[in-house]
Biopython code that builds the backbone (N, CA, C, O; Angstrom):
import numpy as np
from Bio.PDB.StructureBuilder import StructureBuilder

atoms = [
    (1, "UNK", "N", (6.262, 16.983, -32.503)),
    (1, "UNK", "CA", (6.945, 15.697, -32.616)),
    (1, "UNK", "C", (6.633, 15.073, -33.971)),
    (1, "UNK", "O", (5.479, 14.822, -34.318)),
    (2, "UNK", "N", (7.756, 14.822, -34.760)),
    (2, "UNK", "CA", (7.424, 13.593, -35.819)),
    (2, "UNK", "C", (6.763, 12.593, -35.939)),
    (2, "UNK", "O", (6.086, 12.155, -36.869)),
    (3, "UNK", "N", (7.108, 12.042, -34.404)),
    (3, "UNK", "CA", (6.713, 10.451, -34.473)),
    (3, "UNK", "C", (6.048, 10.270, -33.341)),
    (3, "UNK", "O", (6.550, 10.480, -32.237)),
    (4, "UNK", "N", (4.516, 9.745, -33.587)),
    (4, "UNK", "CA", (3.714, 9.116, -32.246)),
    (4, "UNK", "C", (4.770, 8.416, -30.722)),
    (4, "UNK", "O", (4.359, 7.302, -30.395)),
    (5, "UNK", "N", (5.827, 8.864, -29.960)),
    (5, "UNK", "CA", (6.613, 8.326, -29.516)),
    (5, "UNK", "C", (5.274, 7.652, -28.205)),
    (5, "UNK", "O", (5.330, 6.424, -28.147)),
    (6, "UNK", "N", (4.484, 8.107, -27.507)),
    (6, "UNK", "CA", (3.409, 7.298, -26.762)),
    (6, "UNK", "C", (3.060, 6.049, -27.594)),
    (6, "UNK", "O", (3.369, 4.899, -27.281)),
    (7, "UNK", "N", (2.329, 6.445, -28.771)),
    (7, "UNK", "CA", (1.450, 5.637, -29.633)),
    (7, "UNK", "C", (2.845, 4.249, -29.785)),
    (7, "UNK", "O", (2.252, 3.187, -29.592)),
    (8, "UNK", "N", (3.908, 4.045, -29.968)),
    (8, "UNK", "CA", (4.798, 3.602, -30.145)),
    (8, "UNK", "C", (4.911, 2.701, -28.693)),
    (8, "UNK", "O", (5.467, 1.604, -28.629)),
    (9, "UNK", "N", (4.589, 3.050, -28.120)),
    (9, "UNK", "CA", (5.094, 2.617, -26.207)),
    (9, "UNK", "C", (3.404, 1.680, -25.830)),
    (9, "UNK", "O", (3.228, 0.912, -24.884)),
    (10, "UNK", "N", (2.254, 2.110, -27.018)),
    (10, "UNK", "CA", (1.198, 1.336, -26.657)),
    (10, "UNK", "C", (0.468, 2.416, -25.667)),
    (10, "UNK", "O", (-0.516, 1.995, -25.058)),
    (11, "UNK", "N", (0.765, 3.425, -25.511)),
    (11, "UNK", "CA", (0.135, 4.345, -24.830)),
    (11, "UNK", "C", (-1.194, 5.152, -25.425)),
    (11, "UNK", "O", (-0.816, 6.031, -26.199)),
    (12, "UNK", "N", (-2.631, 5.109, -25.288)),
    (12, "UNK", "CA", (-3.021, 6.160, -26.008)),
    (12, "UNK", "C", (-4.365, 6.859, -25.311)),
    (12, "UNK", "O", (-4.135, 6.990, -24.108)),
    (13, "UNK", "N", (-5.157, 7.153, -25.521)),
    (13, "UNK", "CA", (-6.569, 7.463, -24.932)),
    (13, "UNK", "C", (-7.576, 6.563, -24.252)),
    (13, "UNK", "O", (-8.288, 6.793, -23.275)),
    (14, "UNK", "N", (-7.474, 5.576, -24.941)),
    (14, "UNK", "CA", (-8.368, 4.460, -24.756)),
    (14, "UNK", "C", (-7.255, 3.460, -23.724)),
    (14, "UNK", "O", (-7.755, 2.423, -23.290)),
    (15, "UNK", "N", (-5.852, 3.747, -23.358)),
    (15, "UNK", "CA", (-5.168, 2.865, -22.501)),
    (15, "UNK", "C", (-4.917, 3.695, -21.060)),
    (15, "UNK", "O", (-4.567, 3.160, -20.008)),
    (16, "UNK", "N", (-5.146, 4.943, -21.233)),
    (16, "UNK", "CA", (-4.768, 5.899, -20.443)),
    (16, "UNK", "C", (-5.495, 5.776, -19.008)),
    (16, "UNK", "O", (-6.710, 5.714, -18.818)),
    (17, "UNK", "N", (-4.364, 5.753, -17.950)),
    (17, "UNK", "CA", (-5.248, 5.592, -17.145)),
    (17, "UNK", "C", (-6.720, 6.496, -15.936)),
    (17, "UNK", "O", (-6.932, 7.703, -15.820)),
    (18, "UNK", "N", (-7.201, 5.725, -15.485)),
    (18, "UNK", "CA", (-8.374, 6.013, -15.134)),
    (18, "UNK", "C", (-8.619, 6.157, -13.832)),
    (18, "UNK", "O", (-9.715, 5.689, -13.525)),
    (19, "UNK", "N", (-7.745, 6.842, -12.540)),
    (19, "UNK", "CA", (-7.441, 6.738, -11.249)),
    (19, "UNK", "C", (-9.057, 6.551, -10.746)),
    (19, "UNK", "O", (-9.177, 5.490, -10.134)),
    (20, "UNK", "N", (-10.370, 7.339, -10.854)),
    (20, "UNK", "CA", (-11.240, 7.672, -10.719)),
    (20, "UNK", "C", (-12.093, 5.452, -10.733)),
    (20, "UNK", "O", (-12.462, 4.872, -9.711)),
    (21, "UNK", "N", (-12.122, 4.858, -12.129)),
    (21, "UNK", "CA", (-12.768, 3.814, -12.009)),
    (21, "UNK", "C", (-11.401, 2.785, -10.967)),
    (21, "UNK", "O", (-11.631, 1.765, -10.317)),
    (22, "UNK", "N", (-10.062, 3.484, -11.126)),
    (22, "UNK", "CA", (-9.172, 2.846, -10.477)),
    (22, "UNK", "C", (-9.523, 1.993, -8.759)),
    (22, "UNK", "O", (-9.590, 0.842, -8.328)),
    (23, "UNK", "N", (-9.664, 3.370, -8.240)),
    (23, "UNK", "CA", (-10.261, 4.142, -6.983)),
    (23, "UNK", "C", (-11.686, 2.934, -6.821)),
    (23, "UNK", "O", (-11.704, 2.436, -5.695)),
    (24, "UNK", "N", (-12.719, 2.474, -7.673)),
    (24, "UNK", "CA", (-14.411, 2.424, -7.728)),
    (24, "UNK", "C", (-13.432, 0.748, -7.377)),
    (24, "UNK", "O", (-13.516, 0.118, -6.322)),
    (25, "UNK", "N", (-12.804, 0.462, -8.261)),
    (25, "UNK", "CA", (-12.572, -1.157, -8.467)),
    (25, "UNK", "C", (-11.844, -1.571, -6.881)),
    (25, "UNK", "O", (-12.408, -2.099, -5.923)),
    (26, "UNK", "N", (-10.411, -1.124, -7.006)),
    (26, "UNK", "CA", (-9.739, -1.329, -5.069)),
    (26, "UNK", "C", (-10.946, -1.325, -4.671)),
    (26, "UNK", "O", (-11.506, -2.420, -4.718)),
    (27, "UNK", "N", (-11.684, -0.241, -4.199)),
    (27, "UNK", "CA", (-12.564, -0.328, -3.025)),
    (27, "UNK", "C", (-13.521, -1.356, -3.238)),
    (27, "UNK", "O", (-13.880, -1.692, -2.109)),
    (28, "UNK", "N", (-14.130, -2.039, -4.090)),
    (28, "UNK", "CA", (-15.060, -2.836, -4.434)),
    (28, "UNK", "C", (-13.963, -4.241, -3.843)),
    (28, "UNK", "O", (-14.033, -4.828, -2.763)),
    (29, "UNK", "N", (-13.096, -4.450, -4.869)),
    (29, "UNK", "CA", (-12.598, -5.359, -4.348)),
    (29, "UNK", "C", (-11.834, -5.750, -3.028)),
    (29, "UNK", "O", (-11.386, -6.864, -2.757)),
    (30, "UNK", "N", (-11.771, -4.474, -2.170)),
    (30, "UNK", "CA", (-11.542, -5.252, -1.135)),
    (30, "UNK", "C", (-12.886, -5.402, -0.741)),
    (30, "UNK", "O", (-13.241, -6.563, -0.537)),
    (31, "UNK", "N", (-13.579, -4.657, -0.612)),
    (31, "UNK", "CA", (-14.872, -4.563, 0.428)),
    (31, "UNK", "C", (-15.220, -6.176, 0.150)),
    (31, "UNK", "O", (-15.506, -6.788, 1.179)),
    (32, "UNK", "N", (-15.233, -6.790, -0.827)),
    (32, "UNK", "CA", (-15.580, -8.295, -1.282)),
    (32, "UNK", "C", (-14.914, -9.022, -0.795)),
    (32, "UNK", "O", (-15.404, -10.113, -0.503)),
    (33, "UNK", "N", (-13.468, -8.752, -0.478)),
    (33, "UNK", "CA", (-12.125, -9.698, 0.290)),
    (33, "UNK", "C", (-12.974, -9.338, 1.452)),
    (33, "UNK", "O", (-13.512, -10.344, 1.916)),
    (34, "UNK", "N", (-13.211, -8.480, 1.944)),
    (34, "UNK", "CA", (-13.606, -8.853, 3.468)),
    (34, "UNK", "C", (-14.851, -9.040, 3.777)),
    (34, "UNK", "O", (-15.138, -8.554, 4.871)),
    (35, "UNK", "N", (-15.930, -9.697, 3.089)),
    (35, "UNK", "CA", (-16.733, -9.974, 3.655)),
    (35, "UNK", "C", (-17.041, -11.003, 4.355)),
    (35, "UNK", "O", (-17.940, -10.966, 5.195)),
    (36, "UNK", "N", (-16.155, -12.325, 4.036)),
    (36, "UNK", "CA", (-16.276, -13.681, 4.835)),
    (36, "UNK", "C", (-15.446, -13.092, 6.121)),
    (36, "UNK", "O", (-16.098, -12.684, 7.083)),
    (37, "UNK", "N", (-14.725, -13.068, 6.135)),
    (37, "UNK", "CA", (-14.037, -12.238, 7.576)),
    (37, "UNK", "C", (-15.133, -11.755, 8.247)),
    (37, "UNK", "O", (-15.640, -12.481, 9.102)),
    (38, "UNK", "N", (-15.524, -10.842, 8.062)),
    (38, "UNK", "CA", (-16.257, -9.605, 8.368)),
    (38, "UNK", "C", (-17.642, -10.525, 9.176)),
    (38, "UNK", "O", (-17.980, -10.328, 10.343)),
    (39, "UNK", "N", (-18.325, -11.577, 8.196)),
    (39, "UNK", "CA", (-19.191, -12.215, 8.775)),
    (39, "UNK", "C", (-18.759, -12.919, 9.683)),
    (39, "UNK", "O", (-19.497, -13.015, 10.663)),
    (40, "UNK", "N", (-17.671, -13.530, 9.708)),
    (40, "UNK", "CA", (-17.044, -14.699, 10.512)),
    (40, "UNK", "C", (-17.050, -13.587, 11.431)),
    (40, "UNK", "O", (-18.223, -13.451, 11.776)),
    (41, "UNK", "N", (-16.389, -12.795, 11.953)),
    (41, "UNK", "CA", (-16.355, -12.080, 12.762)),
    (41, "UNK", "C", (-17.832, -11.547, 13.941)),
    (41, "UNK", "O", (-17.858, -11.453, 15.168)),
    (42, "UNK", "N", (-18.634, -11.358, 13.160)),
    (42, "UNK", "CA", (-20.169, -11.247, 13.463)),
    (42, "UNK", "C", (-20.643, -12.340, 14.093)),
    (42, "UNK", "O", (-21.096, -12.080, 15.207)),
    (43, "UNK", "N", (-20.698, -13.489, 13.766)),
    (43, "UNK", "CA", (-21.495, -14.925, 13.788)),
    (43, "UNK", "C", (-20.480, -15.637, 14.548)),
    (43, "UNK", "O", (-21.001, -16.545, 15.195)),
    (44, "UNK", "N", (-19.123, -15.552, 14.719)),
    (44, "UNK", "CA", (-18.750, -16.333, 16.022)),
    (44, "UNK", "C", (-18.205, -15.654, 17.113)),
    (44, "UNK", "O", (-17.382, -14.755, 17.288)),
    (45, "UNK", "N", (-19.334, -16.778, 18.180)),
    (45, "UNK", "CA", (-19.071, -16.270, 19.912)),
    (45, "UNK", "C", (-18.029, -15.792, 20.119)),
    (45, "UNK", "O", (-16.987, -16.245, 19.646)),
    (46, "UNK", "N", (-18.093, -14.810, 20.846)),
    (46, "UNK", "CA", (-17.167, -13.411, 21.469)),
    (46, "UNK", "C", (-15.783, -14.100, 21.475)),
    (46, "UNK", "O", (-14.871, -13.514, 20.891)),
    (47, "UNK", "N", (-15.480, -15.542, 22.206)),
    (47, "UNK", "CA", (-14.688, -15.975, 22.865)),
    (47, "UNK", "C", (-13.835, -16.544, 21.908)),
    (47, "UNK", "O", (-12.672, -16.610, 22.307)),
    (48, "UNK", "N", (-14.112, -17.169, 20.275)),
    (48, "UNK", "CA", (-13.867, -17.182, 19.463)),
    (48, "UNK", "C", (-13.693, -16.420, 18.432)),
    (48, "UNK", "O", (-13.424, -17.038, 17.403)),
    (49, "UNK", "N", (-13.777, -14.797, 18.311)),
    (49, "UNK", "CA", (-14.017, -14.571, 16.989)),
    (49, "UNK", "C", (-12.388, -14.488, 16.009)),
    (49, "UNK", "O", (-12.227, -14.718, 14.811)),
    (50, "UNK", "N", (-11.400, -14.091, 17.016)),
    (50, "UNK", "CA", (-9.816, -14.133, 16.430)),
    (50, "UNK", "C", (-9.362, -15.589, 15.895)),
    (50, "UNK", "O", (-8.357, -15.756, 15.204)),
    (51, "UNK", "N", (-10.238, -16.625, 16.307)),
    (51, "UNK", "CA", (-9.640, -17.868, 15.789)),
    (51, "UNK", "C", (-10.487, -17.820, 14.402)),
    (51, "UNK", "O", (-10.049, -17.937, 13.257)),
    (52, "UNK", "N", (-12.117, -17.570, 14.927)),
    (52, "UNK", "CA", (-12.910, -17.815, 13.695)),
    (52, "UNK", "C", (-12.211, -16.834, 12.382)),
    (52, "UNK", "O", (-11.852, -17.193, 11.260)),
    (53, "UNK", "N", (-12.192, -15.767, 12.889)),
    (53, "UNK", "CA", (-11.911, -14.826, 11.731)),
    (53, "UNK", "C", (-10.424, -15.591, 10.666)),
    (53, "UNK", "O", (-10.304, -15.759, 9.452)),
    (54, "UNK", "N", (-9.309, -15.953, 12.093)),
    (54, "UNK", "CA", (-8.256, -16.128, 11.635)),
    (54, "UNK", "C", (-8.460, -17.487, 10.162)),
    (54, "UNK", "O", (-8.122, -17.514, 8.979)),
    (55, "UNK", "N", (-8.956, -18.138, 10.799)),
    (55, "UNK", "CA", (-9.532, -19.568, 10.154)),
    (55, "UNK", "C", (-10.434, -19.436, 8.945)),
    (55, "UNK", "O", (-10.352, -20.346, 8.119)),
    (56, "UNK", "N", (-11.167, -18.579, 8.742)),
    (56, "UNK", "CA", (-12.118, -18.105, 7.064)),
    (56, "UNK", "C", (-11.037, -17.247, 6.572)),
    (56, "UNK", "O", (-10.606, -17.598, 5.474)),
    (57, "UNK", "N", (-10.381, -16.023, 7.189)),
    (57, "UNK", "CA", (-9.380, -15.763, 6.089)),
    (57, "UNK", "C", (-8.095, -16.360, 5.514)),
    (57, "UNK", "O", (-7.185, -15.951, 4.794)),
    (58, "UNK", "N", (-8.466, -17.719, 6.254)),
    (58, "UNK", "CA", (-7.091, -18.609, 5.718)),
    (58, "UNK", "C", (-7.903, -19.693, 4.667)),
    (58, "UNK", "O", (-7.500, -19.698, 3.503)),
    (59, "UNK", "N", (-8.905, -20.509, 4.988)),
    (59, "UNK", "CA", (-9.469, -20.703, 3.716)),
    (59, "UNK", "C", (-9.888, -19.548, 3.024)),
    (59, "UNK", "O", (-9.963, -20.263, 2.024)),
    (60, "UNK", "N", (-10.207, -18.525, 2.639)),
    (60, "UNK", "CA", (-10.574, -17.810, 1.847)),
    (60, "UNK", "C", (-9.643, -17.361, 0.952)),
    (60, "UNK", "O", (-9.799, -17.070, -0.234)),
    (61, "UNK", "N", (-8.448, -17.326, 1.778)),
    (61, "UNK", "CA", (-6.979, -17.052, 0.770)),
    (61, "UNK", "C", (-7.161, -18.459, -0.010)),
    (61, "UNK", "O", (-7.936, -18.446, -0.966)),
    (62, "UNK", "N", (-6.646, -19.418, 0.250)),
    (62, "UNK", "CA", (-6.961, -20.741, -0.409)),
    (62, "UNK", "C", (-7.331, -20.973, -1.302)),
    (62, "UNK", "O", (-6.863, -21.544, -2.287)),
    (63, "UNK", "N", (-8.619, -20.376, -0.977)),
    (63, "UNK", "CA", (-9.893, -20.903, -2.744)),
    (63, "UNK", "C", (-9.281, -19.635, -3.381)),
    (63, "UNK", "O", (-8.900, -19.915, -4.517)),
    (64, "UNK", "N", (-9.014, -18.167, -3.021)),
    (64, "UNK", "CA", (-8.693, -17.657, -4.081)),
    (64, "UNK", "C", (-7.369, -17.490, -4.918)),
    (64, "UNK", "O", (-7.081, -16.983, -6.002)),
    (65, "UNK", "N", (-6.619, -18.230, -3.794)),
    (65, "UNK", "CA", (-5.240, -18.962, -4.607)),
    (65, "UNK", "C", (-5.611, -19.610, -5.910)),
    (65, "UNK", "O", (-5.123, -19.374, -7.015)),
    (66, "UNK", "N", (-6.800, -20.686, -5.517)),
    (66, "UNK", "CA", (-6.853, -21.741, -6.718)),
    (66, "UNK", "C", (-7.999, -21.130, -7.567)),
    (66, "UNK", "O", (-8.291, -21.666, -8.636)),
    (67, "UNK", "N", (-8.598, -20.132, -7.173)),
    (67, "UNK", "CA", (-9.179, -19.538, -8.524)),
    (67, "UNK", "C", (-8.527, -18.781, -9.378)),
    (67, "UNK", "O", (-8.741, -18.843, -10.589)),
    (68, "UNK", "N", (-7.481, -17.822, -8.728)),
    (68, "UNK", "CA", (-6.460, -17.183, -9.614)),
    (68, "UNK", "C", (-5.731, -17.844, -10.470)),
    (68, "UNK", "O", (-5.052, -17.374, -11.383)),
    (69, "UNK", "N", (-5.949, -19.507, -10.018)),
    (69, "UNK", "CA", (-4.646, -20.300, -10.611)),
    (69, "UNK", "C", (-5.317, -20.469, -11.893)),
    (69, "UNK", "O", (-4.942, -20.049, -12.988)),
    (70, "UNK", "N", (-6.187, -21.031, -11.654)),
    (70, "UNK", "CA", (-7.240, -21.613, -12.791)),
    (70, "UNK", "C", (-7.682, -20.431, -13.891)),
    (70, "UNK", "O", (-8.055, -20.494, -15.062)),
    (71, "UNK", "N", (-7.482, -19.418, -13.039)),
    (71, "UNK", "CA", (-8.392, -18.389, -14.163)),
    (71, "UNK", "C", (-7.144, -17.858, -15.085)),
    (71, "UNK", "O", (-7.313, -17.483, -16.245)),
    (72, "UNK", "N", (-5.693, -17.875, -14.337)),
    (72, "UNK", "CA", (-4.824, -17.486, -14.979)),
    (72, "UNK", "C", (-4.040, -18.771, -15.779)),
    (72, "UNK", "O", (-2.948, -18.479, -16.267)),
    (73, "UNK", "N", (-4.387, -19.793, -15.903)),
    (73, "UNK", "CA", (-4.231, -21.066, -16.377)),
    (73, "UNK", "C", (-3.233, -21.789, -16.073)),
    (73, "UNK", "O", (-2.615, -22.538, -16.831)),
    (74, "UNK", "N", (-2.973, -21.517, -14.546)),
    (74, "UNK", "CA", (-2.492, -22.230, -13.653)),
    (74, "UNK", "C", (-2.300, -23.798, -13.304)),
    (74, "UNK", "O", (-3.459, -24.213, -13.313)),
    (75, "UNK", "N", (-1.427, -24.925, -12.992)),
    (75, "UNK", "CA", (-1.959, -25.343, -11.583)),
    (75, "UNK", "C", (-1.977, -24.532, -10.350)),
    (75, "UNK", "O", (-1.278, -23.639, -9.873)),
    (76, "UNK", "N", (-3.301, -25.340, -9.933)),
    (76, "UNK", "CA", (-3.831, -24.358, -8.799)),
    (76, "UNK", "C", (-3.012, -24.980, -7.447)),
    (76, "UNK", "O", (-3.480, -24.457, -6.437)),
    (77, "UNK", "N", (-1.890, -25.975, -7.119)),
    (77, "UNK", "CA", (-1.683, -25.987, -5.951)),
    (77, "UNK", "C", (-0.102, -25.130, -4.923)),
    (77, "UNK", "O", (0.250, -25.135, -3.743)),
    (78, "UNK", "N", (0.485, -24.443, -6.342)),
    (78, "UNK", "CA", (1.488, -23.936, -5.746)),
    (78, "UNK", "C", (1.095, -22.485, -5.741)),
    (78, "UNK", "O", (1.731, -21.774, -4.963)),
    (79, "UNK", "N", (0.314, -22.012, -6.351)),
    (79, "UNK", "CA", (-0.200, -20.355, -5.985)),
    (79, "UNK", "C", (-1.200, -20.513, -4.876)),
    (79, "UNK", "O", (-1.335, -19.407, -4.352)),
    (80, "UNK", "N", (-1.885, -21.322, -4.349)),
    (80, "UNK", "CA", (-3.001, -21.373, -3.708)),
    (80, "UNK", "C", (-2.021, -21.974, -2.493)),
    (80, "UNK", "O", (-2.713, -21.680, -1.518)),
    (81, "UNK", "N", (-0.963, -22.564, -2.012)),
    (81, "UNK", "CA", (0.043, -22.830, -1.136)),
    (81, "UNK", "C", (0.782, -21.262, -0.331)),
    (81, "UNK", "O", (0.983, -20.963, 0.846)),
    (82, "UNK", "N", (1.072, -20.387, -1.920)),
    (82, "UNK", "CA", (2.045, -19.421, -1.972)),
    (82, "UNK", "C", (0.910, -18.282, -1.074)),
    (82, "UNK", "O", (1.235, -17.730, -0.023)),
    (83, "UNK", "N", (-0.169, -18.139, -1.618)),
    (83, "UNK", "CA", (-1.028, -16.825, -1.107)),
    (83, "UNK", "C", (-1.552, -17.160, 0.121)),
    (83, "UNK", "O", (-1.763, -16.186, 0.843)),
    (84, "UNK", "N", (-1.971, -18.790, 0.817)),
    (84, "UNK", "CA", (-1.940, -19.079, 1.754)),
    (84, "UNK", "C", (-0.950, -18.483, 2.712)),
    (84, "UNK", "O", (-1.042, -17.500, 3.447)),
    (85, "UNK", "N", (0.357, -19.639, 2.437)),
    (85, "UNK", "CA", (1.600, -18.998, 3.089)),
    (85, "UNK", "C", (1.926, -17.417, 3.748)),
    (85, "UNK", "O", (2.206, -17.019, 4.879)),
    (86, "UNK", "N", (1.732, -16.756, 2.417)),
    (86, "UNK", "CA", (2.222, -15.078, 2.626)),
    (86, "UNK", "C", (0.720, -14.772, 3.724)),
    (86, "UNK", "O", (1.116, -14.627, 4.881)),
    (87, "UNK", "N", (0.099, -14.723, 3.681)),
    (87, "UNK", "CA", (-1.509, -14.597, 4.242)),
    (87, "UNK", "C", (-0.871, -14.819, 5.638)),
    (87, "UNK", "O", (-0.687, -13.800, 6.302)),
    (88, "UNK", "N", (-0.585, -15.755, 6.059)),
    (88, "UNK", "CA", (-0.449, -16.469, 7.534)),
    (88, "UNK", "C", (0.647, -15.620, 7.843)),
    (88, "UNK", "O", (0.641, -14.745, 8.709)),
    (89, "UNK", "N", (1.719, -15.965, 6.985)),
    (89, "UNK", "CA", (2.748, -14.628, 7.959)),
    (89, "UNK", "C", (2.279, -13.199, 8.061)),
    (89, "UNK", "O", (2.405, -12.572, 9.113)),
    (90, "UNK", "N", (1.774, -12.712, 7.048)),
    (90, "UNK", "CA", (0.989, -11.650, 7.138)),
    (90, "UNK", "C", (0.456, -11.316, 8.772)),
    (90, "UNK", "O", (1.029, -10.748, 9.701)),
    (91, "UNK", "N", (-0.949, -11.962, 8.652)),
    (91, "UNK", "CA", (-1.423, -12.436, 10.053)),
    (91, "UNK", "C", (-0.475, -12.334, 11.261)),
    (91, "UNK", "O", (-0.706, -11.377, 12.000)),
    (92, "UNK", "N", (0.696, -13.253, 11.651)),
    (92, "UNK", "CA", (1.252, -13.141, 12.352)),
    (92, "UNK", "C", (2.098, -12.165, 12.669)),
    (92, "UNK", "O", (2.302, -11.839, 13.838)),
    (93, "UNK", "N", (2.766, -11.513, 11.484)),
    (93, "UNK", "CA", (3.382, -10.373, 11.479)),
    (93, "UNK", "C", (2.615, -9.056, 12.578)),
    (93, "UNK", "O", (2.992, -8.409, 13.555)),
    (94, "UNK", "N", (1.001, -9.177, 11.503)),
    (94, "UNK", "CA", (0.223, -8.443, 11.746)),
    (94, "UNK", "C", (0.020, -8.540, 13.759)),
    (94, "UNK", "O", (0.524, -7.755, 14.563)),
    (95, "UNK", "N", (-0.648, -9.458, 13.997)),
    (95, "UNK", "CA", (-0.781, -10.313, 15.792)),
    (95, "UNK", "C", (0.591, -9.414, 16.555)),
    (95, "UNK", "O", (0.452, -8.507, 17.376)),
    (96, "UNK", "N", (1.773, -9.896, 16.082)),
    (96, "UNK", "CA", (2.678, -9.389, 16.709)),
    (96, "UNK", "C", (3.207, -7.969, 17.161)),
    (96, "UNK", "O", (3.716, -7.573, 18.210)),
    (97, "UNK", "N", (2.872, -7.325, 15.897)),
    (97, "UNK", "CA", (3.044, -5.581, 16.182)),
    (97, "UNK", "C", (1.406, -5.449, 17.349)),
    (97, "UNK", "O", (1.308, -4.601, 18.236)),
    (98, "UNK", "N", (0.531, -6.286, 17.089)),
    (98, "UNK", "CA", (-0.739, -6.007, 17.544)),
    (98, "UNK", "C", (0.125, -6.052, 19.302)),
    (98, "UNK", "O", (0.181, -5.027, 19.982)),
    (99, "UNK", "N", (0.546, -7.003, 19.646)),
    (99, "UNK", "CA", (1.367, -7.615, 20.919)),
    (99, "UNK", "C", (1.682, -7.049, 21.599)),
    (99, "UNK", "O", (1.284, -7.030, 22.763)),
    (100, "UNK", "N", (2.929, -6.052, 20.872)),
    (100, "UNK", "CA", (3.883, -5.464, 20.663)),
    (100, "UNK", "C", (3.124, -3.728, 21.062)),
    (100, "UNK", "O", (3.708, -2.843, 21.687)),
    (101, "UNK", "N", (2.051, -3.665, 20.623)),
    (101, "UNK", "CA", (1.345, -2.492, 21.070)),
    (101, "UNK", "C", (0.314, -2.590, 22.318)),
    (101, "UNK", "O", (-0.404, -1.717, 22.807)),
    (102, "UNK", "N", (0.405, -3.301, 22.498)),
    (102, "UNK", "CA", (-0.780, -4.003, 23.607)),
    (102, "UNK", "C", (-2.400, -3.859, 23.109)),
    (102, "UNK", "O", (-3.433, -3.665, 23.749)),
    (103, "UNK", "N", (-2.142, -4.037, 21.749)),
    (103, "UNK", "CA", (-3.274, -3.902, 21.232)),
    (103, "UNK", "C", (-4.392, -5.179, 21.131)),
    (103, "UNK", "O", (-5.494, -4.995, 20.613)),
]
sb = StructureBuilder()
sb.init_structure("model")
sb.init_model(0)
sb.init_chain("A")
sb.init_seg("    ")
for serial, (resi, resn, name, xyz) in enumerate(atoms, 1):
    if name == "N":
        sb.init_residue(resn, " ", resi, " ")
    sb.init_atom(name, np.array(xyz, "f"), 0.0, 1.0, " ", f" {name:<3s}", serial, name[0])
structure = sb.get_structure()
């Protein structure tokens, strides 16, 4: 080839990707998304834990609505509304096939 046509596109060695640290980061970061869950789940009575759980992963979406907002130089109340929102239908979506299976 004549012409760097990658190098041209911003493509090169040092941008190339890295499935391997790809792979290290997802798993880190969820394992971190679920740890307030995960505890909530642990620490409230049997009879509660689907409300408790439901209830920390809905603030937890929340604050990280408004940290994404902020960190991405956001206002923080319509992304932290939006990831709420999708979160809860999520949830319910989720409940319903659960229903739906007699699960």
């Amino acid at each position: 080839m004549k012409h760097d046509a990658l190098g041209e596109l911003g493509l090169s060695e040092a941008t190339a990707a890295r499935p391997i640290q790809a792979a290290f980061a997802s798993a880190t970061a969820f394992s971190s998304g679920a740890l307030l869950p995960v505890l909530a789940a642990v620490l409230t009575p049997v009879a509660w834990v689907s409300w408790g759980v439901s209830l920390t992963s809905v603030v937890v979406l929340a604050v990280l609505g408004v940290v994404g907002a902020l960190v991405g130089g956001a206002a923080p109340l319509r992304p932290a509304l939006r990831v709420t929102f999708w979160g809860i239908v999520a949830m319910i979506v989720t409940g319903g096939i659960g229903r739906l299976f007699g699960v």
